[in-house]
C-alpha positions in Angstrom: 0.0 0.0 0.0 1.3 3.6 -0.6 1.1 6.7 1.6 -2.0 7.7 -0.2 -4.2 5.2 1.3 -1.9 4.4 4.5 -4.4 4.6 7.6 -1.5 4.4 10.3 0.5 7.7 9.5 3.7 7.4 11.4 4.1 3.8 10.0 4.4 4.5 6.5 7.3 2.5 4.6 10.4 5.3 4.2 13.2 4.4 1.8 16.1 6.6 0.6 17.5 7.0 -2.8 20.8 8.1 -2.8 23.9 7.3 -0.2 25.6 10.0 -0.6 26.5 12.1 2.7 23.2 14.0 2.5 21.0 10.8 1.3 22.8 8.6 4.5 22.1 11.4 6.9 18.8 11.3 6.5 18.5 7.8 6.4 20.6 8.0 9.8 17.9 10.3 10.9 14.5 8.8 9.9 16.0 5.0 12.0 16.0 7.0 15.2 13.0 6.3 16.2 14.0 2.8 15.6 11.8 2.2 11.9 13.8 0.2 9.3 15.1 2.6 6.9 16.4 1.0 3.2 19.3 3.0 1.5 19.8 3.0 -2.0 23.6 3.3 -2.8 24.7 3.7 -6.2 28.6 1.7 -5.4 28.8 -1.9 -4.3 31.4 -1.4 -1.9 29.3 1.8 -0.2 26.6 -1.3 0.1 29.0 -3.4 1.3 29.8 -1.5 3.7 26.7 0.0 5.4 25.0 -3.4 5.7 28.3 -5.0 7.1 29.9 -2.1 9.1 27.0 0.4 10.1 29.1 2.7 8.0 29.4 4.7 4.8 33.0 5.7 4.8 33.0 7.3 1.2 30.4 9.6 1.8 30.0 10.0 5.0 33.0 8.4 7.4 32.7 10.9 10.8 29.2 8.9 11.4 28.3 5.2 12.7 25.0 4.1 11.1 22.2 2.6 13.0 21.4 -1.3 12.7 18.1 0.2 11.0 19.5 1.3 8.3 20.4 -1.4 5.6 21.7 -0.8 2.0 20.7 -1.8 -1.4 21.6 -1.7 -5.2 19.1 -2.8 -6.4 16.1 0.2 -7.2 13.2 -1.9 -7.4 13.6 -2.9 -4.1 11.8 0.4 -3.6 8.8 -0.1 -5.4 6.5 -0.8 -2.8 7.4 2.0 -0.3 5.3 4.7 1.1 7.3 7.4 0.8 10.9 8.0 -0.8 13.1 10.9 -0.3 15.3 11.4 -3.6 18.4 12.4 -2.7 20.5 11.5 -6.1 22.6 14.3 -7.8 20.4 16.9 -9.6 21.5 16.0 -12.7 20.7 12.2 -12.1 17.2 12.7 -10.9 15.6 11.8 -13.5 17.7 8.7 -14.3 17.7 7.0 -11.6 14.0 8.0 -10.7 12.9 6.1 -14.2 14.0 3.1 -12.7 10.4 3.4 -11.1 8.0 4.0 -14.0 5.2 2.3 -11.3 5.8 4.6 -8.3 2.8 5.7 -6.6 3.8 6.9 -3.3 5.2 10.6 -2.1 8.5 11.5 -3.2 9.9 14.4 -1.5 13.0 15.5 -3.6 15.8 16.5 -1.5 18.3 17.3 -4.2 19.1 21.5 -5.2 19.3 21.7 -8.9 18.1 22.7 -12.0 18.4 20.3 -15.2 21.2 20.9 -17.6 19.5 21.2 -21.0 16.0 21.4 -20.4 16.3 24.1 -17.3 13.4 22.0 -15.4 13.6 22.5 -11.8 13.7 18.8 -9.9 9.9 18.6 -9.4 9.2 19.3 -13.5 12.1 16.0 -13.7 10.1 13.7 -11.2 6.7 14.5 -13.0 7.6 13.0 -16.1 9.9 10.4 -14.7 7.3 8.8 -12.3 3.8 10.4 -13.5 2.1 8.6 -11.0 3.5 9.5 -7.6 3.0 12.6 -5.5 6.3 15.4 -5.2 7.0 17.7 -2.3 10.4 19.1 -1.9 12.6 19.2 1.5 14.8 22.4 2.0 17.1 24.3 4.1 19.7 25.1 5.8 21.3 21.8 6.5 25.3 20.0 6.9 24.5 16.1 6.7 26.9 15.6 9.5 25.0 17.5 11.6 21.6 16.1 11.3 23.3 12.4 11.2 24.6 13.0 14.4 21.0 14.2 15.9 22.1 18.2 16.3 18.6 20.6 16.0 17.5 20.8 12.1 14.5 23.0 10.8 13.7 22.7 7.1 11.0 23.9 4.9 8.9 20.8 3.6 6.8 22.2 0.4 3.8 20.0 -0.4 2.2 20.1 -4.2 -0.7 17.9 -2.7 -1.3 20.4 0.4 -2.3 19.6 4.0 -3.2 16.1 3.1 0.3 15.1 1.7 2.0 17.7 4.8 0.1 15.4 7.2 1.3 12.1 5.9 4.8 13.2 5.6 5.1 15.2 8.9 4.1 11.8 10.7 6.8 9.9 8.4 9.8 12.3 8.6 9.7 14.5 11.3 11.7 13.8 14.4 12.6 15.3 18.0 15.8 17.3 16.4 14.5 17.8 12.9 11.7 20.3 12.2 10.0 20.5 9.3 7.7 23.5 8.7 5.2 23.5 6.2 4.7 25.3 3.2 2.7 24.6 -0.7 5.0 26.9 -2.3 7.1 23.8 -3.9 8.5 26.6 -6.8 10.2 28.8 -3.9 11.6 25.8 -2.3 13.2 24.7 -5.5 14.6 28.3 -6.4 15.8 28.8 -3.2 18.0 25.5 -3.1 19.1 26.3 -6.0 20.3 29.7 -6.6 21.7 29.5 -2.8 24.7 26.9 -4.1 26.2 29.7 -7.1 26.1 32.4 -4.7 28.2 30.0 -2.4 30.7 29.4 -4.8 31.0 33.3 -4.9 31.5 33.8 -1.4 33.9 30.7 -1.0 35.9 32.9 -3.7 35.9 36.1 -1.3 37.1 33.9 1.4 39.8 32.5 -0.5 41.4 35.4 -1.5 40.7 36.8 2.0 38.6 39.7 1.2 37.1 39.7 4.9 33.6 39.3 6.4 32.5 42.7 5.2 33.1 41.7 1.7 31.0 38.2 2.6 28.4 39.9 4.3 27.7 42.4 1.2 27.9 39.5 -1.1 24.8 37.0 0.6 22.9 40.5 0.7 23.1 41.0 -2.8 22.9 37.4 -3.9 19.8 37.1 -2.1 18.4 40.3 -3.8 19.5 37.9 -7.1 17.7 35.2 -5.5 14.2 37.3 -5.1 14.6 38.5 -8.6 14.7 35.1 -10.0 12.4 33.4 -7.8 9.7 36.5 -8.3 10.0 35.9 -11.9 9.3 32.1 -11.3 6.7 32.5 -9.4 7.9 31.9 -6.1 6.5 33.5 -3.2 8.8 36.1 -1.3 7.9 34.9 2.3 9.7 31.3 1.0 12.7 32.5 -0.3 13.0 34.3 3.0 12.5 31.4 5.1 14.7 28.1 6.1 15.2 27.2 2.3 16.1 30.6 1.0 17.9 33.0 3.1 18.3 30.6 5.8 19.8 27.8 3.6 22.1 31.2 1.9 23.2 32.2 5.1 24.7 29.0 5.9 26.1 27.8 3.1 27.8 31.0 2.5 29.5 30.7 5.2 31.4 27.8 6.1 33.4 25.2 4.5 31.6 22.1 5.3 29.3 23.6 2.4 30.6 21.5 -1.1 30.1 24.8 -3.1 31.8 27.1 -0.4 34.4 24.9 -0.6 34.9 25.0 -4.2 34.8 28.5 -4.1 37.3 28.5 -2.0 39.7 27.0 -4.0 39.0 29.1 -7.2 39.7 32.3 -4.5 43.1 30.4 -3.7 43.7 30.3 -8.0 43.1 26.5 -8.1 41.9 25.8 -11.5 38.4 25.2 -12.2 38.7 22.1 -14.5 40.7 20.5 -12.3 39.0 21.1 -9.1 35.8 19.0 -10.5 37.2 16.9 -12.1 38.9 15.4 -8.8 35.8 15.9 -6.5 33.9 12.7 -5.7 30.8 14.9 -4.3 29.0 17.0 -6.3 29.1 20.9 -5.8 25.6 21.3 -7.5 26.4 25.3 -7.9 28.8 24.3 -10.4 25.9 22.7 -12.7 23.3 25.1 -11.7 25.4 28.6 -12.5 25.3 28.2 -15.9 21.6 26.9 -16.6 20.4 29.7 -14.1 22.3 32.1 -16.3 20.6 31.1 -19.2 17.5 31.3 -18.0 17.5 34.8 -16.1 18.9 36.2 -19.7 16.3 34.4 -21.6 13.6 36.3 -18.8 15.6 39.9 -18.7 16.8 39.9 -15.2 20.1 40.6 -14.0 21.8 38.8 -12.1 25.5 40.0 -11.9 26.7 37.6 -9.0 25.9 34.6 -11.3 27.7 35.7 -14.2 30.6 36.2 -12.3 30.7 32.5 -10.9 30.1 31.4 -14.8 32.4 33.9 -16.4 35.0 31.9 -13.3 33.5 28.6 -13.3 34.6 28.5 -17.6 37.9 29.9 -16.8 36.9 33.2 -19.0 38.2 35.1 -15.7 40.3 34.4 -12.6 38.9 34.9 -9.2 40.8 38.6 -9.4 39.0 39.5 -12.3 35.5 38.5 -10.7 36.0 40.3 -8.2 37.0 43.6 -10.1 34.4 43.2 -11.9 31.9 42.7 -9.3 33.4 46.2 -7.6 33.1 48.0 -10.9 29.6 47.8 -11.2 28.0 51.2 -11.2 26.9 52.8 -8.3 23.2 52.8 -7.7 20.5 53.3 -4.5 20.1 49.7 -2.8 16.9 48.0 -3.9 17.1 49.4 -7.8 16.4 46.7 -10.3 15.3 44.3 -7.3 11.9 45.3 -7.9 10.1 41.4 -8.6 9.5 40.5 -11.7 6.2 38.3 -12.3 6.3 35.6 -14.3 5.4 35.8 -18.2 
């Protein structure tokens, strides 16, 4: 039975896709309440080793997994579940999602993307990759070892199907340390996941070169007006994007380097080059994918986002991290809030 017709809502049948550090987090997370969580891990030998050692020491090595939570390679051992959180690359959503045409449950997507190619946002992807099940999208300001090892975690949890779906997965997912708050503005979510990882690259880049907290400070302020713009023009409603998965999600990733995309940032500040950077990372720094399908699609809608070109015109290797930054400073001076103005959608 799926969580549509499930009459017991706290027992509904939670599997994870994806066991990466996030994906294994929350899989650590939804067993501590004891329920049997299934994992599904991409590698043999990140199986292998949940199921034999309780731990996932390619993705995630600083936590030790609860009995509960078993691994498995195979995705239609999934088939059957109530719910599943999708926590694959953004890019691989729709991939691996395919692999379960028949899916009828809720699928809360808890990957921050937008498609390469198509510019879909991850709940577009799921629609046509399993037509039949139900999306919400989980967001915010979260580390994965953090919530793994039980610290306090709000997130926004945006539900297509309204309070109905909310109430089934509120009973499935939520948990004494992690919060999630409600909200039907999946679009906002989405955006604000998003467009939070390229503006993290950018301030990884001011901390790099060592540009100071002043310099960080100014840059989250004006990538979240980038953020509003953006999201306005989507669609997305402004209380969202500054809530837990918009300017709370910014604030944190912007600032620390247990964020993937501050990190890479980071480097590029320090004149690492970009190629090489990803092509020896084994996690994904979604901003990296995003910036430049974001910057196609805020040119194709008129609205400026400066910060954005910046991390593509550096991400290419069109400029070094000097030059972004020059560029950035050279803009003309103007009174704070022109051109942030939303935009509505066409």
């Amino acid at each position: 039975m799926n969580g549509q017709g499930s009459d017991r809502l706290g027992a509904a049948k939670v599997g994870v896709i994806g066991a990466g550090a996030w994906g294994t987090a929350l899989a650590q997370m939804l067993a501590s309440d004891g329920r049997e969580v299934l994992l599904w891990a991409l590698e043999d030998e990140v199986v292998a080793a949940i199921n034999g050692e309780h731990r996932n020491p390619l993705y995630l090595p600083s936590a030790h997994l609860s009995e509960q939570v078993r691994a498995s390679g195979d995705i239609s051992d999934f088939a059957g579940f109530d719910v599943l959180l999708a926590v694959t690359p953004a890019q691989h959503l729709g991939r691996v999602m395919a692999g379960l045409p028949g899916f009828a449950g809720d699928l809360v997507l808890c990957c921050k993307g937008i498609e390469a190619g198509s510019g879909r946002l991850m709940a577009d992807v799921a629609r046509e990759a399993v037509p039949g099940a139900s999306p919400a999208v989980l967001s915010g300001p979260t580390f994965a070892h953090e919530v793994a090892a039980g610290l306090p975690t709000a997130v926004t949890l945006a539900c297509e199907g309204g309070e109905a779906q909310w109430r089934r997965l509120s009973a499935a997912i939520a948990r004494p340390t992690f919060r999630p708050y409600y909200s039907s503005d999946v679009v906002g979510a989405e955006i604000g996941g998003s467009v939070k990882n390229v503006l993290a690259i950018a301030c990884g880049v001011v901390d790099g070169m060592e540009l100071g907290q002043n310099a960080r400070a100014a840059l989250i302020a004006r990538g979240y007006a980038e953020m509003l713009r953006f999201g306005h023009a989507k669609g997305a409603q402004g209380e969202t994007l500054a809530g837990l998965c918009g300017l709370g999600d910014l604030v944190l990733t912007c600032s620390s380097t247990s964020s993937r995309n501050f990190s890479l940032g980071k480097a590029l500040g320090q004149g690492q080059d970009p190629t090489a950077l990803m092509a020896n990372r084994r996690t994904v720094a979604e901003g990296a994918h995003t910036a430049p399908v974001l910057q196609a699609l805020a040119r194709d809608m008129g609205i400026e986002m400066p910060i954005t070109d910046a991390v593509c015109a550096l991400l290419s290797g069109t400029v070094g991290a000097r030059r972004m930054v020059e560029s950035l400073l050279a803009r003309p001076l103007r009174t704070e809030g022109q051109d942030d103005k939303p935009e509505r959608p066409r």
